[in-house]
VOGU-147206 format. One record per residue (C-alpha): residue in three letters; x, y, z; residue number from 1. Coordinates in steps of 0.25 Angstrom, whole numbers, plus 2048, in hexadecimal, padded with zeros to 3 digits. Example, Ala and Ser with C-alpha at 12.3 -4.5 7.8 and 13.67 -1.06 7.14 Angstrom:
<marmis>
ALA 831 7EE 81F 1
SER 837 7FC 81D 2
</marmis>
This chain:
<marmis>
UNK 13D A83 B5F 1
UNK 141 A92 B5F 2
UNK 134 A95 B60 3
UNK 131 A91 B6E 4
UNK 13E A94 B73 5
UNK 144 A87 B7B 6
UNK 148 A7A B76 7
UNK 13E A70 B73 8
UNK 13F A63 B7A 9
UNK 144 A56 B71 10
UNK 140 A47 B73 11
UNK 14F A46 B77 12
UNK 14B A50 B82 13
UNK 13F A46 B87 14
UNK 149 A3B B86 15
UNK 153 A42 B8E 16
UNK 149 A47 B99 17
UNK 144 A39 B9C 18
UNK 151 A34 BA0 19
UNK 155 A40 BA7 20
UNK 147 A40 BAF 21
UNK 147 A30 BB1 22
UNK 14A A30 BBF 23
UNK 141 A3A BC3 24
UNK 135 A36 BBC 25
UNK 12B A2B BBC 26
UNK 126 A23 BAF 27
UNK 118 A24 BB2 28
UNK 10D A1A BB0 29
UNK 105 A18 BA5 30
UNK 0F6 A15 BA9 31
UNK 0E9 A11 BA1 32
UNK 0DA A0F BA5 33
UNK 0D0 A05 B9B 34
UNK 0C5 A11 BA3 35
UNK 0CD A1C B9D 36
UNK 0D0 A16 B90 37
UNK 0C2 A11 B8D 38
UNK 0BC A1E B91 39
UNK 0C6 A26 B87 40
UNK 0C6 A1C B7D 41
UNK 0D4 A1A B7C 42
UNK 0DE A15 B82 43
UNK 0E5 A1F B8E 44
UNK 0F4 A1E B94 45
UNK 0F6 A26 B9F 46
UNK 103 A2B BA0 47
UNK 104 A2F BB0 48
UNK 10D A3A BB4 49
UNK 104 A3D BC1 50
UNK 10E A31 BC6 51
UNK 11A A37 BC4 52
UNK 11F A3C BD2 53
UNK 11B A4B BD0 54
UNK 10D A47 BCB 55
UNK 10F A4D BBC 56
UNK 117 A49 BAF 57
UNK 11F A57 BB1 58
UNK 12A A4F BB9 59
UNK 12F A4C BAD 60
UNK 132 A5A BA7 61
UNK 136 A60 BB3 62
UNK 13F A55 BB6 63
UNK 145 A58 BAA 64
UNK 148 A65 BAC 65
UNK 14B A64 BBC 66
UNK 156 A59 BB7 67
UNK 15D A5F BAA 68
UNK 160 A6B BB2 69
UNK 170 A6D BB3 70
UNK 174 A6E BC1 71
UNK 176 A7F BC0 72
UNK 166 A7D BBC 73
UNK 163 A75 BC6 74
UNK 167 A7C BD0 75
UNK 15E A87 BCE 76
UNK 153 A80 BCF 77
UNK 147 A80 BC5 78
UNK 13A A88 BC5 79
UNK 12B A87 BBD 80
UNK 11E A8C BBD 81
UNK 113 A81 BBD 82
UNK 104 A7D BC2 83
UNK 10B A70 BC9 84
UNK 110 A65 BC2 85
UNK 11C A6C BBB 86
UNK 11E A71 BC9 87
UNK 11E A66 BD1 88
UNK 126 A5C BC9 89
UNK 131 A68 BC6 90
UNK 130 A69 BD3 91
UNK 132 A59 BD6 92
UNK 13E A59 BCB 93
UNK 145 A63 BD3 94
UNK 145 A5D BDE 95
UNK 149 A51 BDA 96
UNK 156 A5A BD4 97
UNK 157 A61 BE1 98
UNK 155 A6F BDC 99
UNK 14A A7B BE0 100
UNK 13D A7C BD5 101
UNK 135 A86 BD9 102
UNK 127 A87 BD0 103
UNK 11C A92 BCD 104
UNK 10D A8D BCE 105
UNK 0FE A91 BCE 106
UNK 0F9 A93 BDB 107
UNK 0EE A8C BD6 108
UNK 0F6 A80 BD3 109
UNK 0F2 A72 BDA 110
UNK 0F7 A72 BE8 111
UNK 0FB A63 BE5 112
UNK 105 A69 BDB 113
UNK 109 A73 BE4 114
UNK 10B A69 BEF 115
UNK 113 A5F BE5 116
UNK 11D A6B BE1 117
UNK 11F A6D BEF 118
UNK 122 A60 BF4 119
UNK 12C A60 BEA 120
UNK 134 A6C BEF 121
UNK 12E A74 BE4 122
UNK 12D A84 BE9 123
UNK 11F A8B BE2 124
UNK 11C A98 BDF 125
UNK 10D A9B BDB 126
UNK 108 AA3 BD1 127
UNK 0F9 AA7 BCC 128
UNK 0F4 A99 BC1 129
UNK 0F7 AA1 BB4 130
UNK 103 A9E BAB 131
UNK 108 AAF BAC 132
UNK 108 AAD BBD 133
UNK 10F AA1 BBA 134
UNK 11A AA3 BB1 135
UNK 11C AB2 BB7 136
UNK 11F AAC BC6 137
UNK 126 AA3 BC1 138
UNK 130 AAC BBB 139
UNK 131 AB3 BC9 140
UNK 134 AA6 BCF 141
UNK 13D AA3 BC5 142
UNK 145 AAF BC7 143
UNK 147 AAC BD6 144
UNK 14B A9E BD4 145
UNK 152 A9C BC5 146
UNK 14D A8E BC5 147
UNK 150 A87 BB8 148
UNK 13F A8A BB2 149
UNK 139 A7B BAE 150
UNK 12E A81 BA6 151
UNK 121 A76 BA9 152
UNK 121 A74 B9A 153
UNK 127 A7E B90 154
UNK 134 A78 B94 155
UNK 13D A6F B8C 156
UNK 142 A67 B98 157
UNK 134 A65 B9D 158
UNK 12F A61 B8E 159
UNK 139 A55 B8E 160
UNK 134 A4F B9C 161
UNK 127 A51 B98 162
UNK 12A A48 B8B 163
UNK 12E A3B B93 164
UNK 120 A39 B97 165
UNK 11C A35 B8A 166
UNK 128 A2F B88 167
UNK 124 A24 B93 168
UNK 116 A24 B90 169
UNK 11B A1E B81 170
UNK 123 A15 B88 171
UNK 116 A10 B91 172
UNK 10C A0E B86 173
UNK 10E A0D B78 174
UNK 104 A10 B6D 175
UNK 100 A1C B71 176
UNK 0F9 A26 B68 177
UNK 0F7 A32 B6F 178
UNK 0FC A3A B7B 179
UNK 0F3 A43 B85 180
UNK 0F8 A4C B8E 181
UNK 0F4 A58 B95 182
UNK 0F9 A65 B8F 183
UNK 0FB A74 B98 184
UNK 109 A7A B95 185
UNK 10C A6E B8C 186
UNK 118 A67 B93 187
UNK 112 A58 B93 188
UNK 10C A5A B86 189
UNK 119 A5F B80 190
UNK 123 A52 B86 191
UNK 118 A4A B80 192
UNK 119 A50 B73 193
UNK 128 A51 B73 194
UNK 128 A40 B77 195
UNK 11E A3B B6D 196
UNK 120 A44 B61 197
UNK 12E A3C B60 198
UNK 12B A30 B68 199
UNK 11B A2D B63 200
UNK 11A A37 B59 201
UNK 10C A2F B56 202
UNK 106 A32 B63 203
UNK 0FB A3E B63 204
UNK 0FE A47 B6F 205
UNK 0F1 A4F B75 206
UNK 0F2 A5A B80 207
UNK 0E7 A59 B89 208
UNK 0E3 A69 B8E 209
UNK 0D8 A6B B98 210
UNK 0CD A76 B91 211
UNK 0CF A81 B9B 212
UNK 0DE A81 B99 213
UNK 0E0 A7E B8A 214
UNK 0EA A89 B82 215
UNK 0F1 A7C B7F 216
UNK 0E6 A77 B77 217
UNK 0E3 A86 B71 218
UNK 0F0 A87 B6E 219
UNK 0F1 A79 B66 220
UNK 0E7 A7F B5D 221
UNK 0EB A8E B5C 222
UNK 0F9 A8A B59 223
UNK 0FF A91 B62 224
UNK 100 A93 B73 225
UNK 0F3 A98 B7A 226
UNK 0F8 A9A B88 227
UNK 0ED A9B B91 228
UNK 0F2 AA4 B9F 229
UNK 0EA A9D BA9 230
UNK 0E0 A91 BA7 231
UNK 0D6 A8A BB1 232
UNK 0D5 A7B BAF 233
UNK 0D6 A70 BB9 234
UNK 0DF A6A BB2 235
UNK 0EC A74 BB9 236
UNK 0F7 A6C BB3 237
UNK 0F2 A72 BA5 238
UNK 0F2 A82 BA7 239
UNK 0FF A86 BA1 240
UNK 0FF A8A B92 241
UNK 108 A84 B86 242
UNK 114 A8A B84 243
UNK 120 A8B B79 244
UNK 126 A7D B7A 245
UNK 11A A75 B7E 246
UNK 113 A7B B73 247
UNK 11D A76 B69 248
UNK 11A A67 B6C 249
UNK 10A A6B B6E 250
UNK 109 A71 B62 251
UNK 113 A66 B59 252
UNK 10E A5A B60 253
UNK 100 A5A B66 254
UNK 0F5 A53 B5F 255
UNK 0EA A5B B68 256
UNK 0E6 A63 B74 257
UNK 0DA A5E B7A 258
UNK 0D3 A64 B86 259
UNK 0C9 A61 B90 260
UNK 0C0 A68 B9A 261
UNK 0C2 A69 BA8 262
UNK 0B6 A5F BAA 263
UNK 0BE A53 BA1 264
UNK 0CB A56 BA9 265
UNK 0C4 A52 BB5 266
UNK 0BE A47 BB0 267
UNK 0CA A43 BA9 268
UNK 0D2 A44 BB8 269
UNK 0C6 A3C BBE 270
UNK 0C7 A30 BB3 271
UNK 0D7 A2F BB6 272
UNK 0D6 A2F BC3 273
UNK 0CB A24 BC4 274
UNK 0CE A1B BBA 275
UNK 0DE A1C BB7 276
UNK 0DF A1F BC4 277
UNK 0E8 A2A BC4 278
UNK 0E9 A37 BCB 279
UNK 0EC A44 BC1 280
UNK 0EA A52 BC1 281
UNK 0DF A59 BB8 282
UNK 0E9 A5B BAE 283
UNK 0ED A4E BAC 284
UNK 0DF A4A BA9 285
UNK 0DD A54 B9E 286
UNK 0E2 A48 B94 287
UNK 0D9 A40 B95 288
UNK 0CD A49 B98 289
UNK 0D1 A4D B88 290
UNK 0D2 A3E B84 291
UNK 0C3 A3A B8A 292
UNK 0C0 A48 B83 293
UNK 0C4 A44 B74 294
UNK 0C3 A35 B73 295
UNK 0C3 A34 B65 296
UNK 0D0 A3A B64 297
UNK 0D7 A2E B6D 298
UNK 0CD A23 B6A 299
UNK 0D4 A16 B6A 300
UNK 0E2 A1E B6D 301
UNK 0ED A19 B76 302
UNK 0EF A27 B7D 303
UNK 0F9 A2A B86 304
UNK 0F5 A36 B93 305
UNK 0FF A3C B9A 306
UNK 0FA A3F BA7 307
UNK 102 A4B BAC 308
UNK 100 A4A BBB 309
UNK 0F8 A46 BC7 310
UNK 0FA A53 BD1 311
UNK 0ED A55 BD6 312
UNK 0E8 A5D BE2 313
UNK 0E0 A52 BE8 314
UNK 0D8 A5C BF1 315
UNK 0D2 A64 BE3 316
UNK 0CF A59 BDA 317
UNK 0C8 A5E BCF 318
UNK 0BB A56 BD0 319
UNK 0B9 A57 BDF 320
UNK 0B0 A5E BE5 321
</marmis>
């Protein structure tokens, strides 16, 4: 624990944030396709966090946060640095609070998620797309504003929320065998691992990483953090590298990382959208784009997949011309 320098996150912390962020999340739905699973060879429960209200499972750490904030805090406001979803559902718990958020992100980042943040009274400064642009406006920002920092991921508060995801998706479906979720800085995978490794310790947990982006994937086998500065994939949700915290669940808990090329994650997006009949963004499809790629490994599995999130810029889908 000394090590990386903040408190690790407890199952008591998970149970705590799912009552404290109850009424201001949704229980998503669970959804399966006889297409899907016959095409993987096992059997898929998709976990859908593109319907909570924000459009990504990250409602449920920032909500957290926003909430446990005493009223000194909270009056402050709160401030992050993300590609989009952290941004906008910070941005959704705050205003839900009534308090100011105001969030760093990529100029390159969608124009959906820019929209989304702003609609929820969120105030954005840009930055260039790599993690030292980033993190060094958002210290200017922060500066300026001394809002309370809800880091996307390396954040104890945020691990919690994350954690109830799975909590629910045990609750939805039982026998599960394994887990899949996408994997960047590591928040999802992290709850996930901080839920089942005391709930379902059974369970195998795989991080899904796209190849263009995978330090996650070469750190889980060098052993230690690879931190890539500024990746290109489709997959925009994924960019960030691992950090201290999250690498303490990922390297404890995971059973794998598997990645997938640009050309499965689109394949993967099309399959859901046409047969499970569910919008996600590239990210999101990175599990299963993984699962289709190693079917041996899930063959006649019950396996849970956490899909992350459904903002998506309708005018650039990735497969349009």
């Amino acid at each position: 624990m000394k090590d990386i320098g903040m408190e690790i996150p407890t199952f008591d912390d998970m149970l705590a944030a799912h009552e404290r962020i109850r009424p201001y999340v949704r229980r998503t739905p669970v959804r399966t396709s006889d297409y899907l699973n016959a095409l993987a060879g096992c059997e898929l429960f998709f976990k859908c966090e593109n319907f909570q209200e924000p459009g990504a499972f990250k409602v449920r750490g920032a909500s957290n946060a926003v909430f446990g904030l005493d009223e000194a805090q909270a009056a402050k406001g709160v401030a992050t640095h993300s590609s989009g979803n952290h941004a906008s559902c910070l941005s959704y718990a705050a205003m839900l609070r009534g308090i100011p958020c105001n969030v760093v992100m990529p100029r390159t980042a969608p124009q959906a998620k820019k929209d989304t943040v702003r609609r929820y009274g969120g105030v954005i400064t840009e930055c260039e797309p790599s993690t030292s642009s980033r993190e060094e406006t958002f210290a200017t920002v922060q500066a300026a504003t001394g809002g309370d920092f809800v880091h996307p991921y390396n954040d104890p508060r945020v691990i919690a929320g994350q954690g109830t995801c799975s909590k629910e998706l045990m609750e939805q479906i039982e026998g599960l065998e394994a887990v899949v979720a996408p994997i960047g800085g590591g928040g999802m995978i992290s709850g996930t691992c901080l839920t089942l490794s005391t709930l379902a310790p059974e369970v195998e947990i795989y991080a899904a990483e796209p190849e263009q982006a995978d330090d996650a994937a070469r750190s889980f086998r060098a052993g230690y953090i690879i931190a890539d500065d500024a990746p290109k994939t489709i997959a925009d949700g994924l960019l960030v590298p691992l950090k201290d915290l999250t690498w303490h669940f990922v390297s404890t808990h995971v059973t794998d990382i598997l990645t997938a090329s640009e050309e499965e994650i689109v394949d993967a997006m099309k399959l859901t959208w046409k047969h499970l009949r569910v919008v996600m963004e590239p990210s999101s499809a990175v599990p299963l784009a993984t699962i289709l790629k190693n079917r041996d490994r899930f063959a006649g599995k019950r396996v849970g997949v956490i899909i992350t999130g459904g903002n998506v810029d309708l005018d650039k889908l990735p497969w349009a011309k």
